[in-house]
Structures are given as structure tokens and as C-alpha cells.
N, C-alpha and C positions, 0 to 999 in steps of 0.2 A: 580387545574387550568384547563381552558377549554385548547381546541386545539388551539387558537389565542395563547395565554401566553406561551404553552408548547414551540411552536417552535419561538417565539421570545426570550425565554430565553436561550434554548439550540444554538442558533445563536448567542445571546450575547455571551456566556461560550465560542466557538469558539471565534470569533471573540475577546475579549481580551485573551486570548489564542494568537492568532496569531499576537497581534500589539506586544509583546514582542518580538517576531521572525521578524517583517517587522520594529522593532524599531521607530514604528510610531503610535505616543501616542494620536493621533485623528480620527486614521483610522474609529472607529467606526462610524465616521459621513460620510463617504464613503460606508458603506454599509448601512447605515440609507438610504440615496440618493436614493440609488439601490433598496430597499425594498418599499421604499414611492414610486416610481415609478410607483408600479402595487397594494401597497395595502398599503394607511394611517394609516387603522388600524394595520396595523402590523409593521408599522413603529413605533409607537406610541406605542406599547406593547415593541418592542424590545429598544427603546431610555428609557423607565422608567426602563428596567429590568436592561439596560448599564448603570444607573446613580444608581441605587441601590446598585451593584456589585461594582460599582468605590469606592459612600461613603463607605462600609461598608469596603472595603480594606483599607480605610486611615483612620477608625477606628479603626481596629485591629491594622495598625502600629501604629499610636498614642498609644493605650493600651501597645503595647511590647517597646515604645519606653521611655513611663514612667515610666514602671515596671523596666527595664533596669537600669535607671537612679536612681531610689529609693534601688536597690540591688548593685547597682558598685556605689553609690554615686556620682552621677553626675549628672547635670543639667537636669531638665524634658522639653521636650517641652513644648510650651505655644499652649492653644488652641485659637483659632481664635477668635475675639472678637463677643459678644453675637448684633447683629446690630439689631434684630428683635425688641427691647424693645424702645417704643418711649418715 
């Protein structure tokens, strides 16, 4: 990764880090604010690394959530419907 990427991720990694502790599940749009303020591009590097870091957490739940449910016998989640496909 270059140095735009490095420290927009490592910003990311904080910052949802700390909306668990500020129990404010959109903060990262508050320092998105703050960051576009002085630099687009690194607004833009830290908002894709924050949407990458989000999906991939509600993948892994989903996966544990399934796994779960096929080993304790109990209903799997459903995953979201496919709307991409016209």
C-alpha cells in the first residue's frame, strides 16, 4: 500500500475501535468530515478502507452465525437478497 492507504486504514482500525467505546455506530462519518476537510484523497482512501472493514465483519458474523446454527441445530440466517440481477 502506498502512504495515502497506509494511514487511512490505520485511521480506520482506530476509529471503529473507538465507536464501540463512544457506542456510536456512524462516528466514522464524523471523521470522514474532518479528514475531507484538508484532504479528499484521504477522505476517500479511509471511507473505502471503513466500508471494507464494516462488510467483512458482517461476513465473518454471518459465517459464525451459520456455522452456529448447522452445529446447535438451529436456524441459519438468511442472507440478504441478491438485487444486483435484473
Amino acid at each position: 500500500m502506498g502512504v495515502v492507504e497506509d494511514l487511512a486504514d490505520a485511521l480506520a482500525v482506530e476509529t471503529l475501535k473507538a465507536m464501540g467505546e463512544l457506542e456510536n455506530d456512524r462516528f466514522y462519518t464524523e471523521v470522514a468530515r474532518i479528514v475531507g476537510a484538508s484532504s479528499p484523497t484521504l477522505q476517500e482512501a479511509f471511507m473505502t478502507s471503513v466500508r471494507i472493514r464494516l462488510a467483512a465483519a458482517r461476513g465473518h458474523k454471518f459465517l459464525e452465525e451459520t456455522l452456529r446454527a448447522k452445529r446447535e441445530g438451529g436456524k441459519a440466517p438468511e442472507a440478504p437478497r441478491d438485487t444486483s440481477a435484473h
